[in-house]
SELUMKOL-224758 format. One record per residue (C-alpha): x, y negated, z; residue in three letters. Coordinates in Angstrom, 2 decimals, always signed. Layout:
<fidos>
+---------+---------+---------+------+
!       u !       v !       w ! resn !
+---------+---------+---------+------+
!       X !       Y !       Z !  ALA !
...
+---------+---------+---------+------+
</fidos>
This chain:
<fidos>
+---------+---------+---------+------+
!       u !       v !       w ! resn !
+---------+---------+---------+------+
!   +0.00 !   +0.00 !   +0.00 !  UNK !
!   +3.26 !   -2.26 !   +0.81 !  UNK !
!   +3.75 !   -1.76 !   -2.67 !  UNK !
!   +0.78 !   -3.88 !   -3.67 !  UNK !
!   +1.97 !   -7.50 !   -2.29 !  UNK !
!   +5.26 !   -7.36 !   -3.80 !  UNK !
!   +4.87 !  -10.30 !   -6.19 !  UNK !
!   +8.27 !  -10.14 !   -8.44 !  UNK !
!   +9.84 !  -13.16 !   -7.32 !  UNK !
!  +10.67 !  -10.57 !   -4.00 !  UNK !
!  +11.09 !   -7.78 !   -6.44 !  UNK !
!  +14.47 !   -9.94 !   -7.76 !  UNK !
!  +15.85 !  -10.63 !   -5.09 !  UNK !
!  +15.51 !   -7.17 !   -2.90 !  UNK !
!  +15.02 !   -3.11 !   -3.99 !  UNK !
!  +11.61 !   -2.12 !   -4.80 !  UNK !
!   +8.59 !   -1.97 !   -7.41 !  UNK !
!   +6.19 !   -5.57 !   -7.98 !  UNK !
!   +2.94 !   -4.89 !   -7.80 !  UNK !
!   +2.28 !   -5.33 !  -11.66 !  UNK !
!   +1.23 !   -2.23 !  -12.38 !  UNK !
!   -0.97 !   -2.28 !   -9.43 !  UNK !
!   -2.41 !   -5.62 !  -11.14 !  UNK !
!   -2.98 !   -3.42 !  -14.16 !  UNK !
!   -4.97 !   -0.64 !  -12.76 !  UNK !
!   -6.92 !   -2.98 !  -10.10 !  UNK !
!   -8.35 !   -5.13 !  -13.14 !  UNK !
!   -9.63 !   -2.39 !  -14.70 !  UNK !
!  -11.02 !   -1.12 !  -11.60 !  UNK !
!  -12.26 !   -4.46 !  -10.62 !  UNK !
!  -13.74 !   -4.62 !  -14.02 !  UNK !
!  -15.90 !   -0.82 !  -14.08 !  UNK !
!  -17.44 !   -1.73 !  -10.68 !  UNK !
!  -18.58 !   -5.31 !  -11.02 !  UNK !
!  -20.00 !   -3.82 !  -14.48 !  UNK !
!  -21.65 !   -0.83 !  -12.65 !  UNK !
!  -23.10 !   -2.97 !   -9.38 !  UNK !
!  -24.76 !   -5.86 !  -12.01 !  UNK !
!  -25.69 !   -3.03 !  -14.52 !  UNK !
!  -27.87 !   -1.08 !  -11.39 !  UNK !
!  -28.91 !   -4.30 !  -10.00 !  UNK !
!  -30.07 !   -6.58 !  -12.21 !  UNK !
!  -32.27 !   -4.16 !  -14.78 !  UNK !
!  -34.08 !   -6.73 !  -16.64 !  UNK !
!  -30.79 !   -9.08 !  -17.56 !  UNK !
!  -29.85 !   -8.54 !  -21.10 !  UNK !
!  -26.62 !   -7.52 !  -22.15 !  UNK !
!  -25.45 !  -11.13 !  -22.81 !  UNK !
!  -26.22 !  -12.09 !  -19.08 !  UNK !
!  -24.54 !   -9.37 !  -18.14 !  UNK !
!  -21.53 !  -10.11 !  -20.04 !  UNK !
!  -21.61 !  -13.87 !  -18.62 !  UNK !
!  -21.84 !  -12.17 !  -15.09 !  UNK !
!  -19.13 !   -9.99 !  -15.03 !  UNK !
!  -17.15 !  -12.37 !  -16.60 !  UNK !
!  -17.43 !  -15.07 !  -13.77 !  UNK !
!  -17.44 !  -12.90 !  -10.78 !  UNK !
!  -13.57 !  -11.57 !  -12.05 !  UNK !
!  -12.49 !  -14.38 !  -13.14 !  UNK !
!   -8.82 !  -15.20 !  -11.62 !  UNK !
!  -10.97 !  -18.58 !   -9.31 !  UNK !
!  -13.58 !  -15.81 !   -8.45 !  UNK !
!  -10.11 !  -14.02 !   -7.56 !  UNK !
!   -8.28 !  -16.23 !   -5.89 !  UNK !
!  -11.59 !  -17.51 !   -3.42 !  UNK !
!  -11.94 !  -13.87 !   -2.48 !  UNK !
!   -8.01 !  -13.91 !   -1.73 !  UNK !
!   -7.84 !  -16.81 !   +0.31 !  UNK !
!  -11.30 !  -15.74 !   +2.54 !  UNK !
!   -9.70 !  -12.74 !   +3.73 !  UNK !
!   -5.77 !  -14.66 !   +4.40 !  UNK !
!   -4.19 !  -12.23 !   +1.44 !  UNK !
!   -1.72 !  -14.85 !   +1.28 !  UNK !
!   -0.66 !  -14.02 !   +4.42 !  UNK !
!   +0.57 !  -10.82 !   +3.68 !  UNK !
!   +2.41 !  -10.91 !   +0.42 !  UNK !
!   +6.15 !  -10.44 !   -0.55 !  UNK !
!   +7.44 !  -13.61 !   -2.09 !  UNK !
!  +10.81 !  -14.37 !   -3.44 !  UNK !
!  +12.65 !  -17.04 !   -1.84 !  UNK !
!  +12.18 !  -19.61 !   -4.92 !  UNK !
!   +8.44 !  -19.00 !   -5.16 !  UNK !
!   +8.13 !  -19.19 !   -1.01 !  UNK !
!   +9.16 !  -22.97 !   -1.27 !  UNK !
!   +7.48 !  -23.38 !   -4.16 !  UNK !
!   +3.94 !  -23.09 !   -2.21 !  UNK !
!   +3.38 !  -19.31 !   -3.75 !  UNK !
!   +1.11 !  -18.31 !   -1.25 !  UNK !
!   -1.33 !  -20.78 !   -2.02 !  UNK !
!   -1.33 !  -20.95 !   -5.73 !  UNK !
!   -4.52 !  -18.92 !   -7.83 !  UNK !
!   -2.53 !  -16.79 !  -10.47 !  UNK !
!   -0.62 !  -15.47 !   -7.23 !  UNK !
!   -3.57 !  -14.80 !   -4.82 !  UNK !
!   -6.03 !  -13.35 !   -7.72 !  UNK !
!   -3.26 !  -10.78 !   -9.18 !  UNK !
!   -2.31 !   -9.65 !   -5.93 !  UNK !
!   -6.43 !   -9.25 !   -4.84 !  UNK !
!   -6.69 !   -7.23 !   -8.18 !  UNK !
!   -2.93 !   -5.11 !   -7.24 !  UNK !
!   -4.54 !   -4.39 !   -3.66 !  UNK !
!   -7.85 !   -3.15 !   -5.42 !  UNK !
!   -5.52 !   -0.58 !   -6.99 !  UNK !
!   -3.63 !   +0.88 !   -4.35 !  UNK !
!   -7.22 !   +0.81 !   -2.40 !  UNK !
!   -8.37 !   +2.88 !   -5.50 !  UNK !
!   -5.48 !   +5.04 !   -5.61 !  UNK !
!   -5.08 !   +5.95 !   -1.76 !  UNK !
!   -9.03 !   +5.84 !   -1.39 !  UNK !
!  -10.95 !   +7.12 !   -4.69 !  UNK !
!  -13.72 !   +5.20 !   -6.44 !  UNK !
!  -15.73 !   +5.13 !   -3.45 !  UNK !
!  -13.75 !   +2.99 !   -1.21 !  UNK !
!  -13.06 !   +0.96 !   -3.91 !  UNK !
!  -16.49 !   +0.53 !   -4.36 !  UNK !
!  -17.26 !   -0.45 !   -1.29 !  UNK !
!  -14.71 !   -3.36 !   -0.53 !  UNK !
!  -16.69 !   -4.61 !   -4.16 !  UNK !
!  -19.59 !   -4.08 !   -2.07 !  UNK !
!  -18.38 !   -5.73 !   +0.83 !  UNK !
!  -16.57 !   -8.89 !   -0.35 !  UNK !
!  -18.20 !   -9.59 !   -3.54 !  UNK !
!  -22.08 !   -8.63 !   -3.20 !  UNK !
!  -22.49 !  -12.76 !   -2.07 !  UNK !
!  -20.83 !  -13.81 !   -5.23 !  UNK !
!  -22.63 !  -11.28 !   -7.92 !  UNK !
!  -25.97 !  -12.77 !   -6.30 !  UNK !
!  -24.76 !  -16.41 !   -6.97 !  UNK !
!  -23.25 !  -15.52 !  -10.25 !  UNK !
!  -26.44 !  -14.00 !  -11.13 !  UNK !
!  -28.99 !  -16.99 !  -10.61 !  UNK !
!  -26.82 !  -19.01 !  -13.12 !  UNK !
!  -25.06 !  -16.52 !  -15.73 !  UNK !
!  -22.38 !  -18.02 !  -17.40 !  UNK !
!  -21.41 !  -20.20 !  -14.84 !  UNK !
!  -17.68 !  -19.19 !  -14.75 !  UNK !
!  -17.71 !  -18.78 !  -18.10 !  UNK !
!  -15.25 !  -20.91 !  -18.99 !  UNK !
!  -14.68 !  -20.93 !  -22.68 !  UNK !
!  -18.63 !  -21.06 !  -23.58 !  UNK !
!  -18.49 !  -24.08 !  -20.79 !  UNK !
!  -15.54 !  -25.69 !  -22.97 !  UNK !
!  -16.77 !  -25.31 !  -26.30 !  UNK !
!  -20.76 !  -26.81 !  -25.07 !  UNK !
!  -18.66 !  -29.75 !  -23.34 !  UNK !
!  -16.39 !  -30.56 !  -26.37 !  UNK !
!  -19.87 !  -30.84 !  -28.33 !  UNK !
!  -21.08 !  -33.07 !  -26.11 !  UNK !
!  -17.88 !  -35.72 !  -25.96 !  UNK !
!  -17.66 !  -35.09 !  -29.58 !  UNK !
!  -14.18 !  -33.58 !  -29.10 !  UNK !
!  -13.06 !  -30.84 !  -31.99 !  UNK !
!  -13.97 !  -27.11 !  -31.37 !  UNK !
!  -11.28 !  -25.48 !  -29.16 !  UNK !
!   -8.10 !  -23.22 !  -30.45 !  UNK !
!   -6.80 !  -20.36 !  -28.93 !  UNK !
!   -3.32 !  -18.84 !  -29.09 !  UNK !
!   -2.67 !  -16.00 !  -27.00 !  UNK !
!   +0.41 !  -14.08 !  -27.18 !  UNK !
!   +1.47 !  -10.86 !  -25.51 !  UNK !
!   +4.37 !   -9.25 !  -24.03 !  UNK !
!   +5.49 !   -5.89 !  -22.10 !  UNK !
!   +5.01 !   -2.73 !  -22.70 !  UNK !
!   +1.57 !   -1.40 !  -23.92 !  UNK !
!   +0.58 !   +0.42 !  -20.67 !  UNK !
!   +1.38 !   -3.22 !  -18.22 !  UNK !
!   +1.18 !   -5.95 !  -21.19 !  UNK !
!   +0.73 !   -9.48 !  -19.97 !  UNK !
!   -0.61 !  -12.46 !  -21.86 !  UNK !
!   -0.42 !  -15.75 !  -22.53 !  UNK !
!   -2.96 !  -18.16 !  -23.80 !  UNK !
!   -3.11 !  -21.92 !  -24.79 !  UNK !
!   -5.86 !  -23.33 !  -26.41 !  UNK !
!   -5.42 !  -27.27 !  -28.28 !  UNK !
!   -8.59 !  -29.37 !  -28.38 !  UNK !
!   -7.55 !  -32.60 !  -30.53 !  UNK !
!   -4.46 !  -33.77 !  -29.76 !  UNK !
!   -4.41 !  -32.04 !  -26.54 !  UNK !
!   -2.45 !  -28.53 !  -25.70 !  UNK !
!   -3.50 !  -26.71 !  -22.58 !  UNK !
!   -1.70 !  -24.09 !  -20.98 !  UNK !
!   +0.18 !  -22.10 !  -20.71 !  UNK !
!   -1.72 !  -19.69 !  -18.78 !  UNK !
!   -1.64 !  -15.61 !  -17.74 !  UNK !
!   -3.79 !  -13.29 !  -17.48 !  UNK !
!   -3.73 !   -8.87 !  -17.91 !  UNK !
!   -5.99 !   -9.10 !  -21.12 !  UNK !
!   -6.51 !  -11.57 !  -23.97 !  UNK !
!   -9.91 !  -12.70 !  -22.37 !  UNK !
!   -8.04 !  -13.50 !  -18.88 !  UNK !
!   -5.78 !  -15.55 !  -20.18 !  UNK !
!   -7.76 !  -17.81 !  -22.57 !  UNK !
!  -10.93 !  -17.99 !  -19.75 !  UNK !
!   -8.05 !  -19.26 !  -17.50 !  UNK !
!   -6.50 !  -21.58 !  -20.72 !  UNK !
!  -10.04 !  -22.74 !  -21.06 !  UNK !
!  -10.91 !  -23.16 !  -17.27 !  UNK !
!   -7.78 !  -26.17 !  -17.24 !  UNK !
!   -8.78 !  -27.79 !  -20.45 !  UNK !
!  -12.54 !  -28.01 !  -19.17 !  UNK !
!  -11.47 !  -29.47 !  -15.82 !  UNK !
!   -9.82 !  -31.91 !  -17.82 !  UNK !
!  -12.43 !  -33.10 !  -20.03 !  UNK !
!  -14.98 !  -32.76 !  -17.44 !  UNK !
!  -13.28 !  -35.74 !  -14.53 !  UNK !
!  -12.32 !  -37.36 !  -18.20 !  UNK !
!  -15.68 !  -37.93 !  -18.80 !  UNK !
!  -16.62 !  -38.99 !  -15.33 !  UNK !
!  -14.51 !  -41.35 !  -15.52 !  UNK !
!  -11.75 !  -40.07 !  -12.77 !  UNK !
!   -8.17 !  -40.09 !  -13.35 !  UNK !
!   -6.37 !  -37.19 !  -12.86 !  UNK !
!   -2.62 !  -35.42 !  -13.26 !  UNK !
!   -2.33 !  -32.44 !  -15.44 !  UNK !
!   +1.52 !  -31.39 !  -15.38 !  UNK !
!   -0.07 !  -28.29 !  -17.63 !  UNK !
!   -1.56 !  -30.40 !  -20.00 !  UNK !
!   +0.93 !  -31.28 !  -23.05 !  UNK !
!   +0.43 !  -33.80 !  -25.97 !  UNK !
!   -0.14 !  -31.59 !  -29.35 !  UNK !
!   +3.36 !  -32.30 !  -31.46 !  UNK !
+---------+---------+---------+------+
</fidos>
């Protein structure tokens, strides 16, 4: 279980296994049960609502809340660099460890006990989710926003690296002459709902008027 909150900062600097391939398997566990729960529970949403859903009760901020209500942060292995860097607060950290303890809790436990930590920490959050589908739905958000402003349609680019069985992704998507990104994610649809979720924060205190600073937002060359 150790195993699971090694983030690979820690993994450089001392003897051991990150929790990647943890990550890997916990997403796709993470994944068949929130699918299975709002499948048995929700008879009479179609497929799309579903789809919108799942999609916003795994996304990485769905993640990361979950993370910080039960002090993961706490707990995990950081490398010295990442430590003073404010690693145990920051979302990408906090949701891919949640999803790497979700594996070890399927491998050491079976399906069942897997299930029930969904059952336990997420059952408030499906409910919410479900009462306004689409919610975290970040890039269908982004591309009804850009509409409205009258900014052009949003690009993706998403490239991939690693091995086939523990690939990681990266996504930017360019709206105008603005460049989001980059962000990470364990699939293609990770990655860009993350790319999306920073161009759409953007856009959105833009419009209101707000000023903000956006060290991952990059003028398009």
């Amino acid at each position: 279980m150790s195993n699971a909150l090694r983030h690979r900062s820690w993994c450089s600097e001392n003897k051991g296994n990150s929790n990647e391939r943890l990550e890997f398997l916990g997403d796709a566990v993470l994944g068949l049960l929130v699918a299975k729960n709002i499948f048995e529970n929700y008879p009479d949403k179609p497929e799309g609502d579903l789809a919108k859903i799942r999609s916003g009760v795994v996304s990485s901020q769905a993640l990361y809340e979950v993370a910080q209500e039960i002090h993961l942060g706490d707990a995990i292995a950081l490398g010295i660099g990442e430590e003073s860097a404010q690693g145990r607060q920051k979302e990408s950290i906090l949701a891919d460890s949640f999803e790497a303890l979700l594996g070890a809790v399927f491998l050491d436990g079976g399906i069942e006990t897997a299930k029930l930590v969904i059952e336990k920490l997420f059952s408030e959050k499906i409910a919410l989710t479900a009462l306004e589908p689409g919610l975290m739905d970040y890039k269908t958000r982004l591309q009804e926003l850009t509409v409205q402003i009258s900014e052009p349609a949003p690009i993706y680019f998403v490239d991939a690296d690693g091995p086939d069985h523990e690939k990681r992704f990266c996504a930017t998507v360019e709206i105008g002459a603005h460049r989001f990104g980059p962000t990470y994610g364990t699939s293609k649809k990770k990655a860009e709902q993350e790319a999306a979720n920073l161009a759409y924060s953007f856009f959105e205190f833009e419009e209101k008027g707000e000023k903000i600073g956006s060290p991952s937002r990059t003028p398009r060359d």
